[in-house]
TIMIRO-864354 format. One record per residue: residue number from 0; x, y, z of N, C-alpha, C in turn. Coordinates in steps of 0.2 Angstrom, whole numbers, plus 5000, padded with zeros to 4 digits. Layout:
<rs>
R   seq   n_px   n_py   n_pz   ca_px   ca_py   ca_pz   c_px   c_py   c_pz
R   NUM      X      Y      Z       X       Y       Z      X      Y      Z
...
</rs>
This chain:
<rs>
R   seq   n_px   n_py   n_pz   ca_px   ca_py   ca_pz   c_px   c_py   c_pz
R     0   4839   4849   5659    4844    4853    5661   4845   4852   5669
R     1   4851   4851   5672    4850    4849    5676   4852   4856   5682
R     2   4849   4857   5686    4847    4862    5690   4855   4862   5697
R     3   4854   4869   5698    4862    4870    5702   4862   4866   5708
R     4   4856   4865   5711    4854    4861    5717   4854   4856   5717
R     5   4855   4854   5711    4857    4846    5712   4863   4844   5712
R     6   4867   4849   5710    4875    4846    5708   4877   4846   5713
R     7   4883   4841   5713    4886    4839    5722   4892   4840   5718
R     8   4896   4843   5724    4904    4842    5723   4906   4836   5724
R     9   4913   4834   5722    4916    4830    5724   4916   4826   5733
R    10   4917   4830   5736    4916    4826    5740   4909   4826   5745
R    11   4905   4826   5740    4898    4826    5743   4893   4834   5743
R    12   4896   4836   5744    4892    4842    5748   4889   4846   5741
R    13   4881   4849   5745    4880    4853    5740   4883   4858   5737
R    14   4885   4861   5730    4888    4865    5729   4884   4872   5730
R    15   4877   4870   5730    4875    4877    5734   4876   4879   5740
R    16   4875   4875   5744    4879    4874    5751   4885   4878   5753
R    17   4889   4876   5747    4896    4878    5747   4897   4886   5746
R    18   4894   4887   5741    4894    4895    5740   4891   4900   5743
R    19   4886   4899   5748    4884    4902    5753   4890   4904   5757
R    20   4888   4912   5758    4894    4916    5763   4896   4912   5768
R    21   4888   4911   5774    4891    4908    5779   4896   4903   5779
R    22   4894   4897   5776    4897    4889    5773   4905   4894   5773
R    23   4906   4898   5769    4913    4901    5766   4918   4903   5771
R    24   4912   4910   5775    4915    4910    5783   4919   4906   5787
R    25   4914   4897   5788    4916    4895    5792   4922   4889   5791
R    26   4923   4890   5783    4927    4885    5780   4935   4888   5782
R    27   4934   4897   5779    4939    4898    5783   4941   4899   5790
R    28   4937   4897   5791    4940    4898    5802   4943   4892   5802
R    29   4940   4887   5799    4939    4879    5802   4950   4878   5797
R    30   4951   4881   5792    4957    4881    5789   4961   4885   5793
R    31   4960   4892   5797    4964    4896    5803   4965   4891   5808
R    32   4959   4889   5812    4961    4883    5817   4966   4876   5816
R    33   4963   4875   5810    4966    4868    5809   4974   4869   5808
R    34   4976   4875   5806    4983    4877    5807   4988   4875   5811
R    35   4985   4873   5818    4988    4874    5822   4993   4879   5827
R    36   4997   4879   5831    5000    4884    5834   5004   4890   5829
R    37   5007   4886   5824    5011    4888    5819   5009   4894   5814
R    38   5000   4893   5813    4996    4900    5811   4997   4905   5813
R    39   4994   4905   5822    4994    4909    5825   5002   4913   5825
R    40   5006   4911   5825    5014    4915    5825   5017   4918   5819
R    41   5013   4916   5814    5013    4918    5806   5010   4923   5806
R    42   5002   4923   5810    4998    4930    5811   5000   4938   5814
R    43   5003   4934   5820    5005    4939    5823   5013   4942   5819
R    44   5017   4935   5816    5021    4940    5813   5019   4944   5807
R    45   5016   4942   5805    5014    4947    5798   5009   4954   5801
R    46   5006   4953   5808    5002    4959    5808   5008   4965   5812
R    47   5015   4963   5817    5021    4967    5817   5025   4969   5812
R    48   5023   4966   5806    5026    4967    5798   5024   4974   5794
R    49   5016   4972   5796    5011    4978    5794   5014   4982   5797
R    50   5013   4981   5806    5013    4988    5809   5022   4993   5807
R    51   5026   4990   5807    5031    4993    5806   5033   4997   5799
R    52   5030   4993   5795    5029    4995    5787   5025   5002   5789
R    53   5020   5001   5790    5016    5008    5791   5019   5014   5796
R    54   5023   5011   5801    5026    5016    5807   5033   5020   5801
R    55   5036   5017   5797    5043    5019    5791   5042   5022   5787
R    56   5034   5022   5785    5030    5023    5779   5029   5031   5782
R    57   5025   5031   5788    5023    5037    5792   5031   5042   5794
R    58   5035   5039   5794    5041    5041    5796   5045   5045   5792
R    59   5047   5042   5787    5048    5044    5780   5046   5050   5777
R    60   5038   5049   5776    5035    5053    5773   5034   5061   5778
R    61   5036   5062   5785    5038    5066    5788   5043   5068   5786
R    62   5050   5064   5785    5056    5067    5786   5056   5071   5779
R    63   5052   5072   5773    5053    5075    5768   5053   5082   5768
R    64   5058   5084   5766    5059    5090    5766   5060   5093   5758
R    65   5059   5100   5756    5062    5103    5749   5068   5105   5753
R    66   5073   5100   5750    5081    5102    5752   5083   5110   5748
R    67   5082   5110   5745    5086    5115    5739   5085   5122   5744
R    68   5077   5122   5746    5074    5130    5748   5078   5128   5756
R    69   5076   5123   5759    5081    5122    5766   5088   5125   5765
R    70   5092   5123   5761    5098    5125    5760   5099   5130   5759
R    71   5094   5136   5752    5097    5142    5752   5093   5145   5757
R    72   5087   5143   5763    5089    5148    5767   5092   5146   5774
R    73   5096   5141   5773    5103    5141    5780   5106   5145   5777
R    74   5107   5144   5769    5115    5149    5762   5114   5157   5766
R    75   5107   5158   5767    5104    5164    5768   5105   5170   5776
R    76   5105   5162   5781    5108    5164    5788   5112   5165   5789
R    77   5119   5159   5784    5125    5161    5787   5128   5166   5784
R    78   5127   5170   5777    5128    5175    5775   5129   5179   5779
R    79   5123   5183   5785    5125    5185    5788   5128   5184   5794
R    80   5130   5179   5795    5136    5177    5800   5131   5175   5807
R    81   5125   5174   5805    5121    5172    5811   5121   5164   5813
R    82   5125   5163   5815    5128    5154    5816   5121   5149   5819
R    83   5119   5154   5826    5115    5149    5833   5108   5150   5830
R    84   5107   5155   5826    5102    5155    5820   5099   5147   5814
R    85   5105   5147   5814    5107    5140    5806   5105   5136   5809
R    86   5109   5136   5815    5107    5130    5821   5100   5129   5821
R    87   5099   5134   5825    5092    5131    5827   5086   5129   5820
R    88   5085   5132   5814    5085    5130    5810   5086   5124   5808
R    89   5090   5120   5807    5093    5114    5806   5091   5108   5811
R    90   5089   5111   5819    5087    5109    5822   5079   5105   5823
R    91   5077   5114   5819    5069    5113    5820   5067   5108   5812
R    92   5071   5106   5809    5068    5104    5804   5071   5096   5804
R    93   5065   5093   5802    5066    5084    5803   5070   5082   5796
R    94   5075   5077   5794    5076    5074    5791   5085   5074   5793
R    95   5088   5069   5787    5094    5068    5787   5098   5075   5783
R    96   5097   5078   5779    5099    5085    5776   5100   5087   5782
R    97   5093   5091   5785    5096    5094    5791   5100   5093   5796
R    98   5101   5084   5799    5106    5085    5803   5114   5087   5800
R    99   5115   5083   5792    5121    5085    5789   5123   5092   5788
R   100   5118   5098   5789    5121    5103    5785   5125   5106   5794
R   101   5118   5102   5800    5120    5105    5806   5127   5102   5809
R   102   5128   5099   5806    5134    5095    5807   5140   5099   5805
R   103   5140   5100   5797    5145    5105    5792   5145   5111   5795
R   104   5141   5113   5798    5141    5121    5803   5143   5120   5809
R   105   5145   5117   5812    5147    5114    5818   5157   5115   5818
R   106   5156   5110   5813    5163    5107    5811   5165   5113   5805
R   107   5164   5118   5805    5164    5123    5799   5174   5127   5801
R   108   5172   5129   5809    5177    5130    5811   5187   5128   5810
R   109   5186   5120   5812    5189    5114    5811   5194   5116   5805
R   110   5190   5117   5798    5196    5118    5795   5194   5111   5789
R   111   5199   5111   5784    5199    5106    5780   5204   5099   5783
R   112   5207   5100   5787    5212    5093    5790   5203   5090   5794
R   113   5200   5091   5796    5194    5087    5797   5191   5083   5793
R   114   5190   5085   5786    5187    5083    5781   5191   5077   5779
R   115   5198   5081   5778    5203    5074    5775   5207   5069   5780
R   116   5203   5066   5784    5206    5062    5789   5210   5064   5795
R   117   5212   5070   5796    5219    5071    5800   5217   5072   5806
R   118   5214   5068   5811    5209    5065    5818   5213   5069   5820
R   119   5220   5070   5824    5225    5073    5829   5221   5079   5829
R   120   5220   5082   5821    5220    5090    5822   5213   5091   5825
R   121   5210   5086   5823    5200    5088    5823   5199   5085   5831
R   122   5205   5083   5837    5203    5084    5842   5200   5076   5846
R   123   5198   5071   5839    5197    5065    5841   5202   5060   5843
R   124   5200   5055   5848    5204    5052    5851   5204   5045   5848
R   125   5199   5043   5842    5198    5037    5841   5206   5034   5838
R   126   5210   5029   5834    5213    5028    5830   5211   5028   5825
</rs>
């Protein structure tokens, strides 16, 4: 039976050798370096890839909100006709919902020709 120690890979070397942590360690540095400049910018961009991913990921997972309960209690403020209330509400809460409803409150005044294009009425000067 021929013993693990004795077997040689292909290009020589022991295969015990080779299986050893360190040997593995140093194989992959020796592959990092021999990459040349081109690794290093592959590195760095994939560790800015990380970093963004997780900064959009934490971002996100902030801006969640329960729209439905947000909604009925802005449904709840303006009932009472309390406006600067809704506002700040809408204000104090992160996401896109809230900017949309504070916007709908804003422009609530305006009228329907705001909604259906009619810019002259709603004040804007764009074309």
């Amino acid at each position: 039976m021929i013993k693990r120690d004795q077997v040689s890979a292909v290009d020589g070397t022991n295969l015990a050798i080779t299986e050893h942590p360190e040997y593995k360690n140093r194989m992959s540095l020796n592959l990092l370096f021999s990459g040349g400049q081109m690794i290093w910018v592959i590195l760095i961009a994939s560790a800015v890839a990380i970093a963004v991913f997780v900064e959009r990921l934490l971002h996100y997972h902030r801006a969640q909100i329960n729209s439905a309960e947000f909604l009925s209690g802005v449904r709840n403020v303006m009932k009472r006709e309390n406006v600067i209330e809704a506002i700040s509400i809408c204000d104090a809460t992160p996401g896109p919902v809230a900017r949309l409803v504070k916007v709908s409150i804003l422009a609530r005044d305006r009228g329907r020709e705001c909604s259906r294009g009619h810019r002259s009425a709603c004040g804007s000067s764009r074309p």
